[in-house]
C-alpha positions as CSV (number, residue, x, y, z in Angstrom):
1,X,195.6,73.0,61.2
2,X,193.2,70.2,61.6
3,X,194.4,70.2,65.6
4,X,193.7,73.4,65.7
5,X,190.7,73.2,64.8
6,X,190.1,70.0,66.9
7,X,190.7,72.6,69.9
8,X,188.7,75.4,68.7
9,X,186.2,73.4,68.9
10,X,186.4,71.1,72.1
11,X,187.2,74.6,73.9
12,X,184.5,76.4,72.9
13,X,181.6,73.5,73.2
14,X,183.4,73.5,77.0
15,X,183.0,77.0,77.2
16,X,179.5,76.9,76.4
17,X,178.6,74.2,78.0
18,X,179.9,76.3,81.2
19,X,178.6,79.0,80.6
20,X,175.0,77.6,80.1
21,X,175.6,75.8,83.5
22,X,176.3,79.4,85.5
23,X,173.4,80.5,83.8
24,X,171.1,77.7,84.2
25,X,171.8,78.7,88.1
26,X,172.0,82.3,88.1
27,X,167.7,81.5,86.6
28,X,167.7,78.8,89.7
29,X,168.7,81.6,92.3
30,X,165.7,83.9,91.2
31,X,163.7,81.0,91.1
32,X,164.6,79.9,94.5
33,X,164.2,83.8,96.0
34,X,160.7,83.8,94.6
35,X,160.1,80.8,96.9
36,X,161.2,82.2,99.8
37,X,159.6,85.7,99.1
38,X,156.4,83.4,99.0
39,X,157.4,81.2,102.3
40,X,158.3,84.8,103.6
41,X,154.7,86.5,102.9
42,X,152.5,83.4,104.1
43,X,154.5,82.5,107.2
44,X,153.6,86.5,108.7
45,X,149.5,86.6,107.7
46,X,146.7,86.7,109.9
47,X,146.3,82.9,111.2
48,X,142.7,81.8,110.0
49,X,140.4,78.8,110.9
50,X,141.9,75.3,110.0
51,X,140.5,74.4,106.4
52,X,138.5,71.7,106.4
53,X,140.7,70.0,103.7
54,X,144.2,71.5,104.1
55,X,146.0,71.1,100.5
56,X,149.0,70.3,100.8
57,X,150.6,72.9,97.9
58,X,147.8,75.5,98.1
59,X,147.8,75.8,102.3
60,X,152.1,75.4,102.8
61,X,153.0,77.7,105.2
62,X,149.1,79.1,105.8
63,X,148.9,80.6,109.7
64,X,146.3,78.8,111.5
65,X,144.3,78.8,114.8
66,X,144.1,75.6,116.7
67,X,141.8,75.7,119.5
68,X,141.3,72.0,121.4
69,X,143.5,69.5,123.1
70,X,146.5,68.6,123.2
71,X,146.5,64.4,123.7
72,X,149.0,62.2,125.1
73,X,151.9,60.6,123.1
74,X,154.3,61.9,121.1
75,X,157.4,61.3,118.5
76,X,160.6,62.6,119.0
77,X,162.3,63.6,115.8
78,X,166.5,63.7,115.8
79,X,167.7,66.8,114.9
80,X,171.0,69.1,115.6
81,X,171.4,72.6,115.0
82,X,174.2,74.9,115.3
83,X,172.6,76.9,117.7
84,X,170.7,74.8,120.0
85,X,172.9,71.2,119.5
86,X,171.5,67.7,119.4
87,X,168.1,67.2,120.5
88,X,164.7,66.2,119.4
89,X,162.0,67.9,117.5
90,X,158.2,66.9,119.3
91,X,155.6,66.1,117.4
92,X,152.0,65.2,119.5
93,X,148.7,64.4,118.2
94,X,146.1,67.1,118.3
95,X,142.4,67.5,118.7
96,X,140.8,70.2,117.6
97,X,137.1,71.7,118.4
98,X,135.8,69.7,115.8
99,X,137.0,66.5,116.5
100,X,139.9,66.1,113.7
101,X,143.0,64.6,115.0
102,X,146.3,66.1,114.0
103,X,149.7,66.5,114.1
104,X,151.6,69.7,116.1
105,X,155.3,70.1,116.0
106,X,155.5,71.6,119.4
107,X,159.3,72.2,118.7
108,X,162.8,71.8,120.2
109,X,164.1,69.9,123.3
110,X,167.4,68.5,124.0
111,X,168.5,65.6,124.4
112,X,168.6,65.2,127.9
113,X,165.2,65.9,128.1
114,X,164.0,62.7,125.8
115,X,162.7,61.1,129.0
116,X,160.5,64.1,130.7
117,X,156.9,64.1,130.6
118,X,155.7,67.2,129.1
119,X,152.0,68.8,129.9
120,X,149.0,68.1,127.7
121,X,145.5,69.2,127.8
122,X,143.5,72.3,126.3
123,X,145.1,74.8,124.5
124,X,144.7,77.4,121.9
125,X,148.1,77.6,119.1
126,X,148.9,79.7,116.5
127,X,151.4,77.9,114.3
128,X,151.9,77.0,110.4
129,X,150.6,74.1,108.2
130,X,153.6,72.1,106.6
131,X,154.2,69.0,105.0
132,X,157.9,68.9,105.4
133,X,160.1,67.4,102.4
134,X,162.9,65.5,104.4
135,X,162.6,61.8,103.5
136,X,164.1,60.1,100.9
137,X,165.8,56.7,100.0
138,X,168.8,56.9,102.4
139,X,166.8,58.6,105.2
140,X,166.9,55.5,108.1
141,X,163.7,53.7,109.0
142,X,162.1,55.1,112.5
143,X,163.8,53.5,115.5
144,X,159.5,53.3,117.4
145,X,161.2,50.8,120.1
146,X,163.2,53.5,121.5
147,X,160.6,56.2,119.7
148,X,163.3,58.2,117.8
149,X,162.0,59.2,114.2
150,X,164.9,60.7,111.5
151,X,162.9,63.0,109.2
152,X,159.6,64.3,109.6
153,X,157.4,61.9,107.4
154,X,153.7,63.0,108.1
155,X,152.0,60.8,106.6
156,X,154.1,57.9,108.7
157,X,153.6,60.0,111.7
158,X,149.6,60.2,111.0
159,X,149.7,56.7,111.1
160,X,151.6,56.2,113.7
161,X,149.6,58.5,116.2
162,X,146.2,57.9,114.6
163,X,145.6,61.2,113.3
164,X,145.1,63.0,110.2
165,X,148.3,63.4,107.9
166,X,148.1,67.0,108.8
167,X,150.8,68.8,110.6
168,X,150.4,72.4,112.1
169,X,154.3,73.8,113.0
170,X,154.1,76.4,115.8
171,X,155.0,79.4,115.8
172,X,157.4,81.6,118.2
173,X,155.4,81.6,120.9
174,X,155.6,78.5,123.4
175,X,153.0,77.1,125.4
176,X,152.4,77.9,128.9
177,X,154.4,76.1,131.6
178,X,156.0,74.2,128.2
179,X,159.9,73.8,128.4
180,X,160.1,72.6,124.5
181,X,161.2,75.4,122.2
182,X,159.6,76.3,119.4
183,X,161.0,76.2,116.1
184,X,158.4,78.1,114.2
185,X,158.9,78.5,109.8
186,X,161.3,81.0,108.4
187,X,163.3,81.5,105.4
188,X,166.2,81.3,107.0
189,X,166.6,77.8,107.4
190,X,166.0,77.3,103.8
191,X,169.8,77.7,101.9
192,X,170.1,79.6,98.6
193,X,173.5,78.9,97.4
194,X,172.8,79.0,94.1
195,X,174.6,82.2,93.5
196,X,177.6,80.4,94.5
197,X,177.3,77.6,91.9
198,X,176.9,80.2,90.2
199,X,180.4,81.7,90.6
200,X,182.0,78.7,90.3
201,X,180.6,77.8,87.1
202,X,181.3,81.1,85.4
203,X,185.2,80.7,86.7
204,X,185.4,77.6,85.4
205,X,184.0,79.0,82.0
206,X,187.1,81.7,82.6
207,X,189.5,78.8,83.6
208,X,188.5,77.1,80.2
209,X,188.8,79.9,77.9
210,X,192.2,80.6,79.1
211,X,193.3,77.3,78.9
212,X,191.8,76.4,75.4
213,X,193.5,80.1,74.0
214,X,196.7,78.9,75.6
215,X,196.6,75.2,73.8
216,X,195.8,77.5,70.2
217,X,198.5,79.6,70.9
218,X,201.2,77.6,71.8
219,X,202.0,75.9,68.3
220,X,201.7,78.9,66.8
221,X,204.3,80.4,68.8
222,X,206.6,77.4,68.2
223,X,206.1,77.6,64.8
224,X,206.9,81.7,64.7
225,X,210.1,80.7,67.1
């Protein structure tokens, strides 16, 4: 008796302890659409003027209007997606009307492009403000001998091209006589797999609860046999 109730009990503080996971991320997957609903709304309003103090929670993802110059220099960021391959993400210091010096990710070239010199000057952009979340302990220090940057880390960046730790990510529309891509914000890129976790929580709970009603009923059967 007393292993039966051993059982009982392991199985069903595993069963809840499953079940609260599945639902722990069933409330993460809401969570997580409400964030891109958001990302969704901001990235499509009217671009406005450049705030004079872009926040970085408060302005994420806020349209904006450069108008100025574009400056010489720029950091190439590695980066490979499924559609485009390996390549390089471009990010160039920025001058706007009123003097402040910023970041722009002009967007995607490809490798084989690392070494061509691509136009500058005056221009008037349309893009997104950002401040990217791609850096942590195991991302590799920038390789600036051979100017190839892992992650976009703006304030590193900002230092790095004397700017502003500001960084305006353009939209779809590429500058004239530009051959860099444009990779403007979306959802898309932005995974929600929490409905998955989900799924496999919850079938583990199911996995569980079979297998502890399986261990309670076997000695009973013995016994009845």
């Amino acid at each position: 008796m007393r292993r039966l109730i051993f059982l009982l009990v392991v199985g069903l503080a595993g069963l809840v302890v499953l079940l609260s996971l599945g639902a722990w991320q069933v409330q993460r997957m809401a969570w997580k659409q409400q964030i891109l609903d958001i990302i969704d709304a901001r990235v499509v309003a009217e671009p406005v003027a450049l705030p004079l103090n872009p926040d970085p929670l408060a302005d994420k993802y806020r349209p904006v209007r450069l108008l100025g110059e574009m400056a010489a220099g720029e950091l190439l960021v590695l980066i490979s997606t499924r559609e485009l391959g390996p390549g390089f993400r471009v990010i160039v210091p920025f001058v706007t009307e009123d003097g402040r010096r910023i970041l722009v990710d002009r967007g995607f070239i490809r490798a084989a492009a690392k070494k061509s010199t691509r136009n500058t000057g005056k221009a008037e952009l349309i893009g997104n403000l950002h401040w990217p979340d791609e850096t942590d302990s195991y991302t590799p220090a920038a390789d600036t001998a051979n100017n190839i940057w892992y992650a976009r880390d703006v304030v590193a960046m900002a230092a790095a091209l004397d700017s502003l730790p500001i960084l305006v990510v353009l939209n779809g529309h590429p500058i004239n006589g530009s051959s860099v891509l444009p990779m403007p914000i979306n959802s898309a890129s932005i995974p929600n797999d929490h409905l998955q976790y989900a799924i496999t929580w919850f079938s583990l709970a199911l996995i569980w609860a079979a297998m502890t009603a399986y261990f309670l009923w076997r000695p009973r059967a013995k016994t009845e046999s």
